[in-house]
N, C-alpha and C positions, 0 to 999 in steps of 0.2 A: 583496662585497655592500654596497648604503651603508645598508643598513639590518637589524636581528635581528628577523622578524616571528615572530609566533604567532600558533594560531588564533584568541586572544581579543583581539588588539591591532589588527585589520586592517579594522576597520569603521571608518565614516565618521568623520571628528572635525567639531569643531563648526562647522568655512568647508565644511561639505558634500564631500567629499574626503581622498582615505584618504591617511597619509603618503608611502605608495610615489607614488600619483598626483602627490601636492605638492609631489614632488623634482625628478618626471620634467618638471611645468610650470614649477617655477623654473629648470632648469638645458635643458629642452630636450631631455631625454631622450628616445630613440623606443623605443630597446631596453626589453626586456621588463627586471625588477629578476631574476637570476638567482633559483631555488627549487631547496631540494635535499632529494633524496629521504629516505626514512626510513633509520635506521640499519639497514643490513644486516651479518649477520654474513660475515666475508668468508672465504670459503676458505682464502685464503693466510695467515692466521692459523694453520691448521694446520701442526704437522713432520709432514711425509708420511713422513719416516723413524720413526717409530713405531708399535710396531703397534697396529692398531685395534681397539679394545676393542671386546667382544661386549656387546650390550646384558645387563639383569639380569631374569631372569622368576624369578615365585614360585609354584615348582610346588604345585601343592596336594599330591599325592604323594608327595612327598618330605619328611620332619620335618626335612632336613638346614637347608632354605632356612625356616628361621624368620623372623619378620617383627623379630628383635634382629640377626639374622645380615647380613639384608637391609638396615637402618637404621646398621649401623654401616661396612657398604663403602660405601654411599653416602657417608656419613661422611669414610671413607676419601679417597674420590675427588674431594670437592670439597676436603679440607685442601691435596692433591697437586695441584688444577688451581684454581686460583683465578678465579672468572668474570673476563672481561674487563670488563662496565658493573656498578658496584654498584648500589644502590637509591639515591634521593636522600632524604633526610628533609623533612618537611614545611615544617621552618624553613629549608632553603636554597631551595627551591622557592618560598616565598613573599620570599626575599630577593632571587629572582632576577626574581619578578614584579613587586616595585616598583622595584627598579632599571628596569624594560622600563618599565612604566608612567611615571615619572619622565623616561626617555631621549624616550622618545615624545611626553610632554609637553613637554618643552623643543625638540625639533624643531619641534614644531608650532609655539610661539611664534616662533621663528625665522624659521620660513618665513613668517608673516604679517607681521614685522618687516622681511624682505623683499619683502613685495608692497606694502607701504603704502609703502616708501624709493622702490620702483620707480614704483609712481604716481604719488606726487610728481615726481619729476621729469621724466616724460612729460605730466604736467599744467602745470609750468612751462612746460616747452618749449611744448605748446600755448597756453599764455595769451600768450607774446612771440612765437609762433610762428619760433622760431629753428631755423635749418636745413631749415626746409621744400621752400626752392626750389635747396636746396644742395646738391652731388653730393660722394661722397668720396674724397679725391686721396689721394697717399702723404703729405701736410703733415700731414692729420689722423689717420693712425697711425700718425706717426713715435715718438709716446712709448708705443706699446704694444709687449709681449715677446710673446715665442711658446714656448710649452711644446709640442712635438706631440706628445709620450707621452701625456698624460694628456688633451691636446687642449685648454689654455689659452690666454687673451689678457690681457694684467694691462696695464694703463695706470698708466706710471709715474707717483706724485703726489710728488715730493721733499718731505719733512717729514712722512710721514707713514704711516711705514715701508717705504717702498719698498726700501732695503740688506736688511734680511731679510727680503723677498719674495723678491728677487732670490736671496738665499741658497734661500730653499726651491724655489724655481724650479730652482734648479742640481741640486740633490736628485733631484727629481723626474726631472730629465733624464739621470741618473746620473753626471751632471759630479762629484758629491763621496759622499761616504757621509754626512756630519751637516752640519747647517747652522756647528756652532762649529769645524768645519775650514777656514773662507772666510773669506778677510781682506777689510780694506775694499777694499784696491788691486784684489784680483782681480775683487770684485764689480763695482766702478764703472769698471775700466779692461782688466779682462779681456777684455772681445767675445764671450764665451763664449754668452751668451744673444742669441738671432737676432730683430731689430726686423722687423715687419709689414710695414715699408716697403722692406724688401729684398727683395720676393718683385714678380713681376709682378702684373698686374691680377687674373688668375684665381686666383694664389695667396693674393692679396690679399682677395678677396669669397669664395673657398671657405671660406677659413676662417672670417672675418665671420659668414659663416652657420652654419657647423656646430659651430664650438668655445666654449667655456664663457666670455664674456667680463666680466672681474671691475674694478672698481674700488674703491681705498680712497682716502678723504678725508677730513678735519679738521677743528676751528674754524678759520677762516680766521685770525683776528687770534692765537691762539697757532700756527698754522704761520708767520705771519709773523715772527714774535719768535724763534720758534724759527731760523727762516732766520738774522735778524740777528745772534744769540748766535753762529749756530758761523762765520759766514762774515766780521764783523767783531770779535767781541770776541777772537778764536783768532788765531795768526800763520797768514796763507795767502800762499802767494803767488800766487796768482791772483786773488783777490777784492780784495785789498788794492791793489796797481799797477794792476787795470783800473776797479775803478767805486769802491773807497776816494779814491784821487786825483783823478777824474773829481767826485764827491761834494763833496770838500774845495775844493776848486778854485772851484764854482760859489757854495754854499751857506755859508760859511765865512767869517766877514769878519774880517782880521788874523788868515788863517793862517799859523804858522810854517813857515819852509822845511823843515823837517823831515818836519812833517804833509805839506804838497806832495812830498814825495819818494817816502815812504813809502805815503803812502795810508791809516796805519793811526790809529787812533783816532777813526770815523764814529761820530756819534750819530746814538741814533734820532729823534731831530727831522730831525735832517739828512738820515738816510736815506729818511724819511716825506716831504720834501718833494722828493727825488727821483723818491719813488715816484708823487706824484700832478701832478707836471709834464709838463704833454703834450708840452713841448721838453725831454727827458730827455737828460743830455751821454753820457750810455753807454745802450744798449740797456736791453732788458725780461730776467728770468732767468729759468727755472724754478724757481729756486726760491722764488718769490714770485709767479708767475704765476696766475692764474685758472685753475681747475680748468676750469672751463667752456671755455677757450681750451687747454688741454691736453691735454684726452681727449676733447671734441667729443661731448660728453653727450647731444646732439639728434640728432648726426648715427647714432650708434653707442649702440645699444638695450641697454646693458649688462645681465648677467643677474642680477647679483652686486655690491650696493653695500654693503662694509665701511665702518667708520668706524674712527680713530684709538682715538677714546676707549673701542670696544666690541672691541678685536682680538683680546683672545685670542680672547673667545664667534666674532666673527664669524668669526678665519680659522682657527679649527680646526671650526668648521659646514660651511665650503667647504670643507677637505680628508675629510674626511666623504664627502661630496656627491660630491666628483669619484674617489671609491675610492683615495686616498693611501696608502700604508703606515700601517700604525695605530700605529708609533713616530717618524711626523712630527708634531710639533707647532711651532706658528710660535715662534720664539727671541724671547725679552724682551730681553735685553740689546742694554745700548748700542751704537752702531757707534762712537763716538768720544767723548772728552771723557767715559770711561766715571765718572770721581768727581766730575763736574758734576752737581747734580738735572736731572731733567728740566723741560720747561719746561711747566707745569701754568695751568691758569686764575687762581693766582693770581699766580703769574708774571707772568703778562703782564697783568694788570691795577695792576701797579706799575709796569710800565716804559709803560703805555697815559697812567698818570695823569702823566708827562712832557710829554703835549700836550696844547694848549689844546683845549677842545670842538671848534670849528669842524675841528678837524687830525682828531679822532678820528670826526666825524661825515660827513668827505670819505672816509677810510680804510674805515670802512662802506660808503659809497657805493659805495669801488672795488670791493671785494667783493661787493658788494650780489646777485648772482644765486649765487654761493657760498651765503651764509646761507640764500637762498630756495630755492633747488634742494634742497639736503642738508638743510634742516630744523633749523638753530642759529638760536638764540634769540640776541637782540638783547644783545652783549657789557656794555653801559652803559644804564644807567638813562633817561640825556638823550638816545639817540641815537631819529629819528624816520626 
């Protein structure tokens, strides 16, 4: 059940609409929320191999069945069977009502937290009107996963938790029993979990329409820094020989043969002017990609928009929502580079203060429907 109702918690809240209602419109639910009946005492409780006691009458004729005689088999019989439900006292009963009350209220929040992310950005999309006269091919749900146990769609955003998505994704699918059994390589080079665009057309729009489809996103300017830390300041050897050398090569003046070899030691100036060069000497990555160019925001009406900075609230509210096992909760830990800090806003406003305005206020630009869509405030003070 995604929710513990009672008869005093199931009236209207204050957006007009009851929480069971509030789940079923954010996530698209048609089915009824299950209800389950009152406690019944159940036969099979009984050993039929014993035998059945004869009820106790008090004969008025009889001085034998005195009413101490009578009070103390009773006595008797309950030390020997002990009730199956006790009574509850009044102080767990009220501990257990503001827990509800509490649970209740923070759902509630949730879900409006959710309708106001979602409007935003169906309000974006209408103001640039993007995607309106645009159909959806397999390009634009190449970065989304498919859970069909539980009936999920997760659009991958690199930097911003997507590795333990992908771990609870596997979960979910029975691929593992806990998320900290799933190494990096399995997650990211496994195959294990089945991309949207591998299905045909019908498989492609059935699901579209029917399953819960989620996205998580981040401040733009610390996912980008983030990108930069693990993918140049780490030894890679892919990131290094294909766009580190490509990088050095162009942007670089009296570079050492060595840096041309190698690839490795890109700054972020130098990466930043790669990044906003429209004759770029190496391709675009995801991992520094636009969100909006990623998961086709306009095109694909997401139900479920998590953010980096809010993950645990928001992705243990969706596993909530979609009836997960109540011992899943999304994993904190690092995927890599685990005794590095994370890379926090202040972070990246030391490695931001490395470029001049003009570079920081181009970087905005590139961004610029990132910030607007998802609702992040303007990273610098100068930036217009």
């Amino acid at each position: 059940s995604l929710f513990f109702y009672s008869q005093d918690y199931t009236s209207n809240n204050q957006y007009g609409t009851s929480i069971e209602a509030a789940a079923k419109q954010l996530l698209n639910i048609n089915q009824d929320v299950p209800t389950y009946p009152p406690y019944q005492y159940s036969a099979g409780l009984h050993n039929t191999n014993r035998r059945q006691r004869k009820p106790i009458f008090l004969r008025r004729d009889n001085k034998k069945y005195t009413e101490r005689k009578l009070l103390k088999k009773r006595k008797h019989l309950l030390l020997k069977e002990t009730p199956i439900l006790m009574p509850i006292n009044s102080s767990a009963v009220d501990l257990m009502r503001l827990e509800e009350e509490d649970r209740n209220s923070n759902w509630t929040k949730l879900y409006e937290v959710q309708r106001q992310r979602k409007k935003l950005m169906q309000d974006i999309c209408l103001k640039y009107k993007s995607g309106s006269r645009r159909i959806i091919t397999p390009y634009h749900v190449s970065r989304i996963f498919v859970e069909d146990k539980y009936k999920i769609l997760y659009c991958e955003v690199p930097k911003a938790g997507c590795s333990n998505w992908k771990r609870v994704l596997m979960v979910l699918n029975g691929l593992a029993s806990s998320t900290k059994d799933i190494q990096h390589n399995t997650v990211h080079y496994g195959n294990y979990l089945k991309r949207l665009d591998s299905f045909d057309r019908k498989g492609i729009f059935n699901r579209l329409n029917t399953y819960k489809k989620m996205i998580f996103v981040r401040e733009p300017f610390e996912r980008l820094v983030s990108a930069f830390r693990d993918k140049f300041e780490h030894a890679n050897n892919y990131y290094h020989p294909v766009f580190g050398k490509a990088i050095i090569s162009k942007y670089r003046r009296n570079a050492t043969r060595e840096a041309l070899r190698t690839g490795s030691g890109v700054q972020l100036k130098e990466f930043i002017q790669y990044l906003l060069d429209v004759h770029r000497p190496v391709g675009m990555d995801i991992h520094w990609d636009h969100v909006t160019r990623l998961c086709s925001p306009c095109l694909i009406d997401y139900d479920f928009i998590g953010k980096f900075e809010s993950m645990a609230e928001d992705a243990n509210f969706l596993l909530h929502l979609i009836g997960a096992p109540q011992n899943l909760t999304f994993p904190r830990f690092k995927d890599r580079h685990s005794n590095e800090e994370r890379t926090t806003s202040k972070i990246t406003q030391q490695y931001f203060a490395q470029l001049t305005p003009l570079e920081r206020q181009r970087t905005y630009d590139f961004y610029y429907m990132d910030y607007q869509m998802f609702n992040y405030s303007k990273p610098f003070e100068d930036l217009y």
